[in-house]
LODOSE-376377 format. One record per residue: residue number from 1; residue in one letter; x, y, z of N, C-alpha, C in turn. Coordinates in nm, 2 decimals, padded with zeros to 4 digits. Example, Ala and Ser with C-alpha at 12.3 -4.5 7.8 and 13.67 -1.06 7.14 Angstrom:
BEGIN
> n;res;n.east;n.north;n.up;ca.east;ca.north;ca.up;c.east;c.north;c.up
> 1;A;01.32;-00.57;00.78;01.23;-00.45;00.78;01.32;-00.33;00.78
> 2;S;01.28;-00.22;00.71;01.37;-00.11;00.71;01.29;00.00;00.79
end
This chain:
BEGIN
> n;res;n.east;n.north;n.up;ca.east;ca.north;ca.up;c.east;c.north;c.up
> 1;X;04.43;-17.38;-12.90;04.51;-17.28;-12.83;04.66;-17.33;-12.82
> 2;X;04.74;-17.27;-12.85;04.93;-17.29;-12.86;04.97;-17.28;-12.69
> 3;X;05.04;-17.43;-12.64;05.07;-17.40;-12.54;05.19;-17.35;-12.53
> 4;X;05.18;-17.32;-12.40;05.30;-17.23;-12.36;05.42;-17.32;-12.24
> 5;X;05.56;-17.31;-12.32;05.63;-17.38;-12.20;05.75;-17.30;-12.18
> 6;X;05.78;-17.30;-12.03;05.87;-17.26;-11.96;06.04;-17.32;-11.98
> 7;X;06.09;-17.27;-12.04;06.23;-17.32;-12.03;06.38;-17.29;-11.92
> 8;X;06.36;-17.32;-11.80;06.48;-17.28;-11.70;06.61;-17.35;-11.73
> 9;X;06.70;-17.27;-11.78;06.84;-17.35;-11.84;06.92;-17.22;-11.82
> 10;X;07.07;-17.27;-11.78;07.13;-17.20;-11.71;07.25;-17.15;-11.81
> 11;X;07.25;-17.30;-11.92;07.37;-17.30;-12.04;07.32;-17.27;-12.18
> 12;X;07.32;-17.19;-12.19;07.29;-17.07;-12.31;07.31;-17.17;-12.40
> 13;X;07.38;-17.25;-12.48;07.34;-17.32;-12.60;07.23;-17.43;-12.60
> 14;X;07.23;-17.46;-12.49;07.14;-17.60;-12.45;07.00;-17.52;-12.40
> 15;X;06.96;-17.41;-12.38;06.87;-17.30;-12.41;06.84;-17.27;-12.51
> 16;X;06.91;-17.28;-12.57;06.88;-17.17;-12.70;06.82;-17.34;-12.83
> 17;X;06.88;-17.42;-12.79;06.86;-17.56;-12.88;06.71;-17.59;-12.84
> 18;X;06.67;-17.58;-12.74;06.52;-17.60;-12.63;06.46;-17.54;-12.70
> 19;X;06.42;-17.44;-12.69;06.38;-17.29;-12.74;06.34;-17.31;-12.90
> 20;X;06.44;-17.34;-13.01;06.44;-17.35;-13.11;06.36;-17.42;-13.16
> 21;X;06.38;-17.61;-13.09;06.32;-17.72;-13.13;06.18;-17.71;-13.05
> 22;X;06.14;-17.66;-12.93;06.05;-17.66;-12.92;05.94;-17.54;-13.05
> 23;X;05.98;-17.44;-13.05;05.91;-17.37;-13.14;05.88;-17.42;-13.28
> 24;X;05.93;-17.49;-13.30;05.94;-17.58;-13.40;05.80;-17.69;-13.44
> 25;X;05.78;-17.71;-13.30;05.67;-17.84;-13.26;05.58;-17.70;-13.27
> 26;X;05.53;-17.60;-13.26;05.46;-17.53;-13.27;05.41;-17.46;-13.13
> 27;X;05.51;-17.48;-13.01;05.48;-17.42;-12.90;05.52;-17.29;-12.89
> 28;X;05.46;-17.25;-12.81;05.48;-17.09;-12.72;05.57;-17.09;-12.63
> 29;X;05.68;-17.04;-12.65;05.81;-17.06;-12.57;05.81;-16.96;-12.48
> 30;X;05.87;-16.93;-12.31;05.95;-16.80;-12.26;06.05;-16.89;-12.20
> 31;X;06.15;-16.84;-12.16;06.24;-16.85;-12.09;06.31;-16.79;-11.99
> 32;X;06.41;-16.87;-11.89;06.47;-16.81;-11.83;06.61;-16.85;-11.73
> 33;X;06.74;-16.82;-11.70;06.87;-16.85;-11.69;06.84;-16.88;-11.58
> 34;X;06.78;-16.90;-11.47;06.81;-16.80;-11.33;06.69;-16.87;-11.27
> 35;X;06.69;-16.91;-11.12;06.55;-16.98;-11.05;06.50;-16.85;-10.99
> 36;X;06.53;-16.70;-10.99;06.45;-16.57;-10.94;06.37;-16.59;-11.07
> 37;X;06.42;-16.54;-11.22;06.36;-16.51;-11.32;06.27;-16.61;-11.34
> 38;X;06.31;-16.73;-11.31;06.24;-16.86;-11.33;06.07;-16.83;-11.28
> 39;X;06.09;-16.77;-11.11;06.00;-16.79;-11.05;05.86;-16.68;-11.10
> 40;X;05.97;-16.59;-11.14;05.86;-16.48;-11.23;05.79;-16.50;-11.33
> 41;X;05.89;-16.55;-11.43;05.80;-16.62;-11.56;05.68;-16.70;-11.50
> 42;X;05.74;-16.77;-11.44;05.62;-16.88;-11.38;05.44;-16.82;-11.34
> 43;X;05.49;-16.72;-11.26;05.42;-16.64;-11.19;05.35;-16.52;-11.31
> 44;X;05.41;-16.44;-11.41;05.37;-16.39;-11.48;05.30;-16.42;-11.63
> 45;X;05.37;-16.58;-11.64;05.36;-16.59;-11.79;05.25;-16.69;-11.76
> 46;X;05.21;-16.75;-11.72;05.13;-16.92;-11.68;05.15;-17.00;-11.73
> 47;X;05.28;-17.05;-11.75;05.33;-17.16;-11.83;05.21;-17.28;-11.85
> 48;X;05.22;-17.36;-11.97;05.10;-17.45;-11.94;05.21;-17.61;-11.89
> 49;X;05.36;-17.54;-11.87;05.45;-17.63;-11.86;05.56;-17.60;-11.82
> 50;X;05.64;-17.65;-11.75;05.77;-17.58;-11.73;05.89;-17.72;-11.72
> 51;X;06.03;-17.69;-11.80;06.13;-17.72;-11.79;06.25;-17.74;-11.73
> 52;X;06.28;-17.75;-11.65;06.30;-17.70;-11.53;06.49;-17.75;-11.50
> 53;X;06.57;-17.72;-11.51;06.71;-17.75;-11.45;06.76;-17.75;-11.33
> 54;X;06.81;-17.86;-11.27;06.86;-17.83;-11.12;06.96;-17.74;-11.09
> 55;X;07.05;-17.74;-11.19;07.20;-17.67;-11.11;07.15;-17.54;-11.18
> 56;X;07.11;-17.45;-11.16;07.09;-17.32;-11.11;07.16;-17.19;-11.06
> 57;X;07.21;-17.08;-11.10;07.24;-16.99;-11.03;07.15;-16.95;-10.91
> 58;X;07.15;-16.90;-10.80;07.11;-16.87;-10.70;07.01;-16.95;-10.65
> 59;X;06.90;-16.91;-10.68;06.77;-17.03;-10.63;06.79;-17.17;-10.72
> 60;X;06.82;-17.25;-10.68;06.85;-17.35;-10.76;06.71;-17.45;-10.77
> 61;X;06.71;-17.59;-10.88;06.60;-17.61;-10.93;06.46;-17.68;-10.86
> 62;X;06.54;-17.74;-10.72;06.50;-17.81;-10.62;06.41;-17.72;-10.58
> 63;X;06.47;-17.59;-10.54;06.38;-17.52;-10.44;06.26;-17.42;-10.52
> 64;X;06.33;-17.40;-10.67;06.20;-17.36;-10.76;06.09;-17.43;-10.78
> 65;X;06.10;-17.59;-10.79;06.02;-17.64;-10.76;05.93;-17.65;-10.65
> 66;X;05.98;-17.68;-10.54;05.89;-17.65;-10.41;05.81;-17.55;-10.40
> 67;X;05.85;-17.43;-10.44;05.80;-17.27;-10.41;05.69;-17.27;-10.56
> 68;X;05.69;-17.36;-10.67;05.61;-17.33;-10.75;05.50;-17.44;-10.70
> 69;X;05.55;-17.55;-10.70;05.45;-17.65;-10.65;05.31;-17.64;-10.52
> 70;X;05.35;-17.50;-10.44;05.24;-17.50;-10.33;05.16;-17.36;-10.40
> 71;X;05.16;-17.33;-10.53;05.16;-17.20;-10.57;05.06;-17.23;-10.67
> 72;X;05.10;-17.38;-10.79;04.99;-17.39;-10.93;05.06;-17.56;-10.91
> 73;X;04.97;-17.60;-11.00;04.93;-17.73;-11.06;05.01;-17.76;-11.20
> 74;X;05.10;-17.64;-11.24;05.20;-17.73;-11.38;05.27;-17.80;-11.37
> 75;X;05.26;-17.90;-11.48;05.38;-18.00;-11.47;05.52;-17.99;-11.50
> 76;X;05.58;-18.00;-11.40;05.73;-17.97;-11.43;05.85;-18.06;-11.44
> 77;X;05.85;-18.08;-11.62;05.99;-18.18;-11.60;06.10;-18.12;-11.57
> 78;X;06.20;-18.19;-11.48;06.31;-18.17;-11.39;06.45;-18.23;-11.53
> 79;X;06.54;-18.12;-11.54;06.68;-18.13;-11.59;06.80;-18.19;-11.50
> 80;X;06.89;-18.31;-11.53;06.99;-18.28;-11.41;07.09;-18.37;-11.51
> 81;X;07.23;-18.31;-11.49;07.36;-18.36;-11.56;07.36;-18.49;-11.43
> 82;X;07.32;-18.48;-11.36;07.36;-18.58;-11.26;07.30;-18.66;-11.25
> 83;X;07.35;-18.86;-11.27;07.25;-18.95;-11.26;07.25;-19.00;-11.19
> 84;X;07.19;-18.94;-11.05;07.15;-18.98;-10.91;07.03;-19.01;-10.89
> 85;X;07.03;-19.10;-10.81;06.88;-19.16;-10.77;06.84;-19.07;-10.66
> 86;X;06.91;-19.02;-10.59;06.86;-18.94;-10.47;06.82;-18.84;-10.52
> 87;X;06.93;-18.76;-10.66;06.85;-18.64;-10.72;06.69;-18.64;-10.73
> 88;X;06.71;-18.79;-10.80;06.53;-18.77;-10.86;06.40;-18.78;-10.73
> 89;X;06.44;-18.89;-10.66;06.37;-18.90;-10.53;06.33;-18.76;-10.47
> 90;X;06.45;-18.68;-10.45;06.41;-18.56;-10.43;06.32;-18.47;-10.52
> 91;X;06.38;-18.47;-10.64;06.30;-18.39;-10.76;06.11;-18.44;-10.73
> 92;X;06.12;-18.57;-10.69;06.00;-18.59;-10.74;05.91;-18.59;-10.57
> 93;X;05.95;-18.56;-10.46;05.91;-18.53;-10.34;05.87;-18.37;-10.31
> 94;X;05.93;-18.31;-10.40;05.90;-18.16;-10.44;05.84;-18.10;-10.51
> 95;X;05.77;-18.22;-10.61;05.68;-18.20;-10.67;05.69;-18.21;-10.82
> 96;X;05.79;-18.24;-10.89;05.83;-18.23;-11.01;05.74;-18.40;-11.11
> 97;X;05.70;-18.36;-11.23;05.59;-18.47;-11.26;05.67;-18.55;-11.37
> 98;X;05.79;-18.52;-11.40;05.87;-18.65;-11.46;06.06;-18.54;-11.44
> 99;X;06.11;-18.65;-11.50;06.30;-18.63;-11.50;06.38;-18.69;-11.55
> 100;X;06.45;-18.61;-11.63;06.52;-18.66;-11.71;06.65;-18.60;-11.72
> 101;X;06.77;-18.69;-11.74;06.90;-18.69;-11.74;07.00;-18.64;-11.84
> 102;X;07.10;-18.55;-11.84;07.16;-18.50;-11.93;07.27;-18.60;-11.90
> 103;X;07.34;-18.68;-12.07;07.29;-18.60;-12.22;07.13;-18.65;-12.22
> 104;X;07.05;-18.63;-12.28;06.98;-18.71;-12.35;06.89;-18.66;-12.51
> 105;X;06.82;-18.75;-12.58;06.81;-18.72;-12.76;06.67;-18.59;-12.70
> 106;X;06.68;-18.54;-12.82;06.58;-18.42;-12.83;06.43;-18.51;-12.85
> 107;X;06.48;-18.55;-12.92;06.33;-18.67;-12.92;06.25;-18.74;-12.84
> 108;X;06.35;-18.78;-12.74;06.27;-18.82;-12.61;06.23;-18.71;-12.53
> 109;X;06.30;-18.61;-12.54;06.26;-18.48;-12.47;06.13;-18.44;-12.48
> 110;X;06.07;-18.42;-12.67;05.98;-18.40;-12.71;05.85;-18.50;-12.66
> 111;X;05.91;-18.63;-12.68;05.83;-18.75;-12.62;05.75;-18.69;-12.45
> 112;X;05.88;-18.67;-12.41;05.78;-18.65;-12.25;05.70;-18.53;-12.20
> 113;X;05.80;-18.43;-12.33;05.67;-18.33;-12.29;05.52;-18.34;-12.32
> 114;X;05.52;-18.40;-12.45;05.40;-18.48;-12.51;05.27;-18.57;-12.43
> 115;X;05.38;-18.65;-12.39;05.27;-18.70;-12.33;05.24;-18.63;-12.14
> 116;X;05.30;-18.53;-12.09;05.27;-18.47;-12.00;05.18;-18.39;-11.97
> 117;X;05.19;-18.32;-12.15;05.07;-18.22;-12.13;04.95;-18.31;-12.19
> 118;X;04.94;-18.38;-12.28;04.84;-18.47;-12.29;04.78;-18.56;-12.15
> 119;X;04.85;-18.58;-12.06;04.78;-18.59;-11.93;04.72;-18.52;-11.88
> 120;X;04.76;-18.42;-11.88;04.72;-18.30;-11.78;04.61;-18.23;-11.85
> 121;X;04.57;-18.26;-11.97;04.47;-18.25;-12.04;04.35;-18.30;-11.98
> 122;X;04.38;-18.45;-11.99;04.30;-18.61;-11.98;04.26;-18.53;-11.82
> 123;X;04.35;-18.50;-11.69;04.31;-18.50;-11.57;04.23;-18.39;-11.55
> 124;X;04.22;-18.26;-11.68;04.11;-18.16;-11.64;04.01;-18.17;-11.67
> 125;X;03.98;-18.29;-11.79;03.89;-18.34;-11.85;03.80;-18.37;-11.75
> 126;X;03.83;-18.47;-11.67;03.80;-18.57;-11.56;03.78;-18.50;-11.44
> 127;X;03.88;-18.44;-11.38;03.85;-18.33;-11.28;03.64;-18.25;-11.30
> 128;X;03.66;-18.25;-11.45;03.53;-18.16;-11.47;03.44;-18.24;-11.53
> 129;X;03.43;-18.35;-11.49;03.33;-18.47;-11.53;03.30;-18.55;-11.41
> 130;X;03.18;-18.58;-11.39;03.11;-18.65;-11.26;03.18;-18.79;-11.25
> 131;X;03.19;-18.89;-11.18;03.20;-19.00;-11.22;03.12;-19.09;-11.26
> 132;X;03.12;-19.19;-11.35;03.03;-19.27;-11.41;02.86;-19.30;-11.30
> 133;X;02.76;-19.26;-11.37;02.62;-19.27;-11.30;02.60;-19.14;-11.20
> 134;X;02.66;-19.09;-11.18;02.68;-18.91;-11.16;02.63;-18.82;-11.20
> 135;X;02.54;-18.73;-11.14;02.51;-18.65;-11.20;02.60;-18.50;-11.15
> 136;X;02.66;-18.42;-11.28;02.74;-18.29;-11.26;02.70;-18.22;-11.14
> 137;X;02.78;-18.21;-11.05;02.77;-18.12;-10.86;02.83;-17.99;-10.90
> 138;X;02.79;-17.89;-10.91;02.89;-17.76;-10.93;02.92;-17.74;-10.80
> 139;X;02.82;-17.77;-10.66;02.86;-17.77;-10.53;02.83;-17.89;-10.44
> 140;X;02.91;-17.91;-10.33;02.99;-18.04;-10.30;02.90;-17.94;-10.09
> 141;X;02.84;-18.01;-10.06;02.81;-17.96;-09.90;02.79;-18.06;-09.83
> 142;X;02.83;-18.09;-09.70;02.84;-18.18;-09.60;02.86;-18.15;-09.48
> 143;X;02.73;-18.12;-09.42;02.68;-18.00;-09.28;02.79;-17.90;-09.26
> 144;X;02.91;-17.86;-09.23;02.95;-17.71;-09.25;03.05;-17.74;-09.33
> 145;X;03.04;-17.84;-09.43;03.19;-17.82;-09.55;03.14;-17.77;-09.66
> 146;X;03.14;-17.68;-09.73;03.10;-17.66;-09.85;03.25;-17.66;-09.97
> 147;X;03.20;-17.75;-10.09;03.31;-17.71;-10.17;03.25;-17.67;-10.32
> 148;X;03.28;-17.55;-10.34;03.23;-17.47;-10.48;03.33;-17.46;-10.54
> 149;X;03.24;-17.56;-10.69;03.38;-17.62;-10.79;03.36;-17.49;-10.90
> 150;X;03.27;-17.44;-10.90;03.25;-17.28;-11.03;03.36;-17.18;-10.95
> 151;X;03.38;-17.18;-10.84;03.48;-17.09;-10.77;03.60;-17.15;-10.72
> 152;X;03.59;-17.30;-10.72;03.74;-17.36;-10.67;03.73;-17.34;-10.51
> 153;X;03.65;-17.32;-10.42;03.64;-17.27;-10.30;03.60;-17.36;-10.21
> 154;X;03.64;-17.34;-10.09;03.64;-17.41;-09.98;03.55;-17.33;-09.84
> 155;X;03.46;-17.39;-09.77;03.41;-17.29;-09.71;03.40;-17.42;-09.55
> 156;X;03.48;-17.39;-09.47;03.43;-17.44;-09.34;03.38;-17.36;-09.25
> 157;X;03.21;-17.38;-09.16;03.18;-17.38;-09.11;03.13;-17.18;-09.17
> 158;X;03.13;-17.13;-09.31;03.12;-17.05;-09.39;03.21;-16.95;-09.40
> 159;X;03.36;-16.99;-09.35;03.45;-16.87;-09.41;03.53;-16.99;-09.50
> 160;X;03.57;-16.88;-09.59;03.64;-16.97;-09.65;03.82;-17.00;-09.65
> 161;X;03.86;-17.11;-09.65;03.92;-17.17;-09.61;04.04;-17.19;-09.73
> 162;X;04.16;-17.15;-09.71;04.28;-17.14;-09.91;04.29;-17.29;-09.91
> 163;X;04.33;-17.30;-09.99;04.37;-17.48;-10.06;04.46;-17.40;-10.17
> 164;X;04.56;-17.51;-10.15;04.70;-17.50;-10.26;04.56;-17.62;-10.39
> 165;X;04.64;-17.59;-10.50;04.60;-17.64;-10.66;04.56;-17.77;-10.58
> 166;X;04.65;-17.85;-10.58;04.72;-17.94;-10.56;04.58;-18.05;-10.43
> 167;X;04.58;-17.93;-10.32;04.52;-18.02;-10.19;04.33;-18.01;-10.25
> 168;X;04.30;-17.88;-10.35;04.15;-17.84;-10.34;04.13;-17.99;-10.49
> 169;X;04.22;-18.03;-10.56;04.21;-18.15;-10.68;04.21;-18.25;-10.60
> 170;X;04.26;-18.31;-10.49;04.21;-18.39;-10.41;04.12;-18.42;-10.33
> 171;X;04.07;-18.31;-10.23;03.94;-18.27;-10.21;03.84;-18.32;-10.30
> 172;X;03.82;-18.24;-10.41;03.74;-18.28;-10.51;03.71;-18.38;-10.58
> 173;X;03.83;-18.50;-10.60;03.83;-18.59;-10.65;03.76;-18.73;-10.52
> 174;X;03.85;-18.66;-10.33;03.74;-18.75;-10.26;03.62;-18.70;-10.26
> 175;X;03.54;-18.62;-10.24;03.42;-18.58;-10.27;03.34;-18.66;-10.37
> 176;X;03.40;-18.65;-10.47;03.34;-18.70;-10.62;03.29;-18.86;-10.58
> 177;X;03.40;-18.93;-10.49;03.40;-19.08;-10.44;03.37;-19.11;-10.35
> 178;X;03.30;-18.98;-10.28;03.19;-19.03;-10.14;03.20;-19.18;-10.10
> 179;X;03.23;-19.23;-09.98;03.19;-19.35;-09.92;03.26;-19.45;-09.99
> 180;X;03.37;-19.41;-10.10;03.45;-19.55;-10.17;03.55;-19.57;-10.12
> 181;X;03.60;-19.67;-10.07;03.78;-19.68;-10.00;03.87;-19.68;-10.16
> 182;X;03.96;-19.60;-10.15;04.01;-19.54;-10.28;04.22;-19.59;-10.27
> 183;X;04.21;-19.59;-10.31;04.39;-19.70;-10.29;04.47;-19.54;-10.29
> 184;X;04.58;-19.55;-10.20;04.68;-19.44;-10.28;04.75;-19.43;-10.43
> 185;X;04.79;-19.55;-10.43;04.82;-19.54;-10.60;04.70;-19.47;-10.62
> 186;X;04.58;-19.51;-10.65;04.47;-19.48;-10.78;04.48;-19.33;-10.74
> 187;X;04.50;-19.29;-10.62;04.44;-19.15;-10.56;04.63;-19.06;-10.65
> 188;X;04.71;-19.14;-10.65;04.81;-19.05;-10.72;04.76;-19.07;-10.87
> 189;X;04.76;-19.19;-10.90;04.71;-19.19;-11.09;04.62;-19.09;-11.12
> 190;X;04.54;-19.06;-11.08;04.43;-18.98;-11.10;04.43;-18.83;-11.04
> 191;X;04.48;-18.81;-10.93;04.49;-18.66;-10.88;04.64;-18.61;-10.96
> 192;X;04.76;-18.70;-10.95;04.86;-18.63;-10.97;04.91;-18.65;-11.10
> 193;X;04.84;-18.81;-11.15;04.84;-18.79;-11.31;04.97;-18.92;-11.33
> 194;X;05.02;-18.96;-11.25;05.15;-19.03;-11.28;05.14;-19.16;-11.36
> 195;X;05.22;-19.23;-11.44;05.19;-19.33;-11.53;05.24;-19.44;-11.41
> 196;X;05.31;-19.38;-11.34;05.38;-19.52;-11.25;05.34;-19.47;-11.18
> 197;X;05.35;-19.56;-11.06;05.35;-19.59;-10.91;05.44;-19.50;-10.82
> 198;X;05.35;-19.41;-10.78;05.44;-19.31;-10.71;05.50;-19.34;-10.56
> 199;X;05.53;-19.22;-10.50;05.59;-19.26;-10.36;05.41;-19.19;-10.24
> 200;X;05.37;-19.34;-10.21;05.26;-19.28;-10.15;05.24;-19.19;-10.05
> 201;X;05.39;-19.19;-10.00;05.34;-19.04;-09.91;05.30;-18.88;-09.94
> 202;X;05.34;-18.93;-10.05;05.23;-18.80;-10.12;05.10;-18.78;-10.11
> 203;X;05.04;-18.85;-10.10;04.95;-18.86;-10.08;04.86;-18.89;-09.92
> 204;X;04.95;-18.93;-09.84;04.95;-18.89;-09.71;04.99;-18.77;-09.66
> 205;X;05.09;-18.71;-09.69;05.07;-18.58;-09.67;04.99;-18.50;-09.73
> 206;X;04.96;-18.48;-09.82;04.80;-18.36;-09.87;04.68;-18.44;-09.80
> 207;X;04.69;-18.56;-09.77;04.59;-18.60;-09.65;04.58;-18.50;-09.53
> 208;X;04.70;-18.53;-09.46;04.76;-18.45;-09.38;04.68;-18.37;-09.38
> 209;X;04.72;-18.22;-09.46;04.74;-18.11;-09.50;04.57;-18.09;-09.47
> 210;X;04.47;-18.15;-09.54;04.36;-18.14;-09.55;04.28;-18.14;-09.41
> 211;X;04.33;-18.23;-09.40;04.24;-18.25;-09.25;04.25;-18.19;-09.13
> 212;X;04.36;-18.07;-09.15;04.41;-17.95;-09.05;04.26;-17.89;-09.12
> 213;X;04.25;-17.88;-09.22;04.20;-17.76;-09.29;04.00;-17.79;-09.23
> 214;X;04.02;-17.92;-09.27;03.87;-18.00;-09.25;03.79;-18.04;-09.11
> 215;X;03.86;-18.08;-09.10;03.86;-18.14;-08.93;03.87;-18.07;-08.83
> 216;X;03.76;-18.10;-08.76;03.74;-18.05;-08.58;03.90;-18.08;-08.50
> 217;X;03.90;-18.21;-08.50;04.03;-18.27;-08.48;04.08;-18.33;-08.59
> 218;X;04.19;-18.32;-08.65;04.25;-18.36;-08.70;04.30;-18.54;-08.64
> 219;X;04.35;-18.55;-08.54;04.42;-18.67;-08.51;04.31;-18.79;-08.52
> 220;X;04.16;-18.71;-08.53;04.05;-18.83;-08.49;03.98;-18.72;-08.62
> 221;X;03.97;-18.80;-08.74;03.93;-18.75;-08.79;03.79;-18.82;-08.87
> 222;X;03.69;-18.77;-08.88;03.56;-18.83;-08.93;03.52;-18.79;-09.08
> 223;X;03.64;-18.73;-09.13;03.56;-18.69;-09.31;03.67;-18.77;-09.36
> 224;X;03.80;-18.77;-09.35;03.89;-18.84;-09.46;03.94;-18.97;-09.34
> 225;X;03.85;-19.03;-09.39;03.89;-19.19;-09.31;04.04;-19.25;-09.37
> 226;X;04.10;-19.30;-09.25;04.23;-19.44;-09.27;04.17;-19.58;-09.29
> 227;X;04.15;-19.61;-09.44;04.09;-19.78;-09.41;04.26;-19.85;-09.42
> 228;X;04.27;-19.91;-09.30;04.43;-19.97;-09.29;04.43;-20.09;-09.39
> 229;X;04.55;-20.03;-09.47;04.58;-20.17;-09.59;04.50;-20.13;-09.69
> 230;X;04.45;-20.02;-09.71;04.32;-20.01;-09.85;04.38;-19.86;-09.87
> 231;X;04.36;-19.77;-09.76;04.35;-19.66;-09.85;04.29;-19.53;-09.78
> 232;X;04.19;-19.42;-09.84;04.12;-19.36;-09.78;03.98;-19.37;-09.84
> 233;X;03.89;-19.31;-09.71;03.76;-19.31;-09.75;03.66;-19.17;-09.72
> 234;X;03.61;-19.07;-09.82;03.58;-18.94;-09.74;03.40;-18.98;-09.72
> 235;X;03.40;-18.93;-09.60;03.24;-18.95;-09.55;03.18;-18.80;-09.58
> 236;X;03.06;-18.82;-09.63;02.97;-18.72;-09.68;02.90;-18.69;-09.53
end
């Protein structure tokens, strides 16, 4: 199947050069000038990828990100003429899964899309594979938590409960690791796909997030353990 990528660029020849060379590689291109149009494509087209530019007319790239990031699970490389380290810090607190700096060669461009979608490959592979000595769970239950992986669904105490892309891939991945203390790195390598060492609050927040969702009390919580210095641990 020809994947499909999203191009958000604001400068019509540096669009139009994207567009070209990527069709070239044999992808499925749409496009769009604008972080409104942006957000539609996104929403209408299902990118299997999106390219994404900061400086933006109106909705600019930062906040396209954010708004697409609690919405789907694509990977979005981030554009920016600006070689700020705070840019990217930001880009990548929002959700964005790599960034890259203008100028830079078309070839490295190709390079990272390459291997982004080839991860995100690797992580659905895995997502839908038990872990080693495992046998396939299509459902995941732990006295009133049910999690149904044929429906992606969350059911506490039998209604069911929304999860962003993002918090129900986590979920699923502690589940999968019942009773193991799990490192944040490994829990970003693996849930969010990153080659490097991310910023672990990432992963403390969709902790966070989770345990509103999971937990009687949140602040004393008994399904997604704090092992201090290690990591987390989900109790079955």
């Amino acid at each position: 199947m020809t994947e499909k990528i999203l191009i958000v660029e604001d400068e019509r020849t540096l669009l139009e050069t994207l567009e070209y060379n990527l069709r070239r590689q044999g992808y499925e291109v749409e496009t769009a000038d604008n972080g409104v149009d942006a957000l539609a494509a996104a929403r209408t087209k299902r990118p299997d990828m999106i390219v994404l530019d900061i400086m933006l007319p109106g909705i600019d790239g930062f906040e396209v990100c954010r708004i697409l990031r609690q919405e789907m699970n694509t990977p979005i490389l981030m554009l920016t003429a600006r070689d700020d380290e705070i840019d990217r810090v930001v880009g990548l607190e929002v959700g964005a899964d790599d960034y890259l700096t203008k100028p830079f060669s078309m070839r490295e461009l190709m390079a990272r899309i390459k291997a982004l979608l080839r991860r995100v490959r690797l992580i659905r592979e895995e997502m839908t594979q038990p872990p080693a000595g495992q046998a396939l769970t299509p459902t995941y239950t732990y006295k009133n938590l049910t999690l149904d992986t044929s429906r992606r669904e969350l059911k506490v105490n039998n209604l069911v409960v929304p999860l962003k892309p993002k918090e129900y891939e986590l979920l699923l991945f502690l589940a999968q690791h019942r009773g193991q203390v799990i490192s944040r790195e490994y829990i970003l390598e693996k849930v969010w796909g990153w080659d490097y060492i991310g910023d672990s609050r990432t992963v403390d927040v969709h902790i966070r997030w989770l345990r509103e969702k999971i937990e009687s009390n949140p602040a004393e919580p008994t399904r997604i353990i704090t092992v201090r210095g290690a990591g987390y641990r989900f109790e079955g």
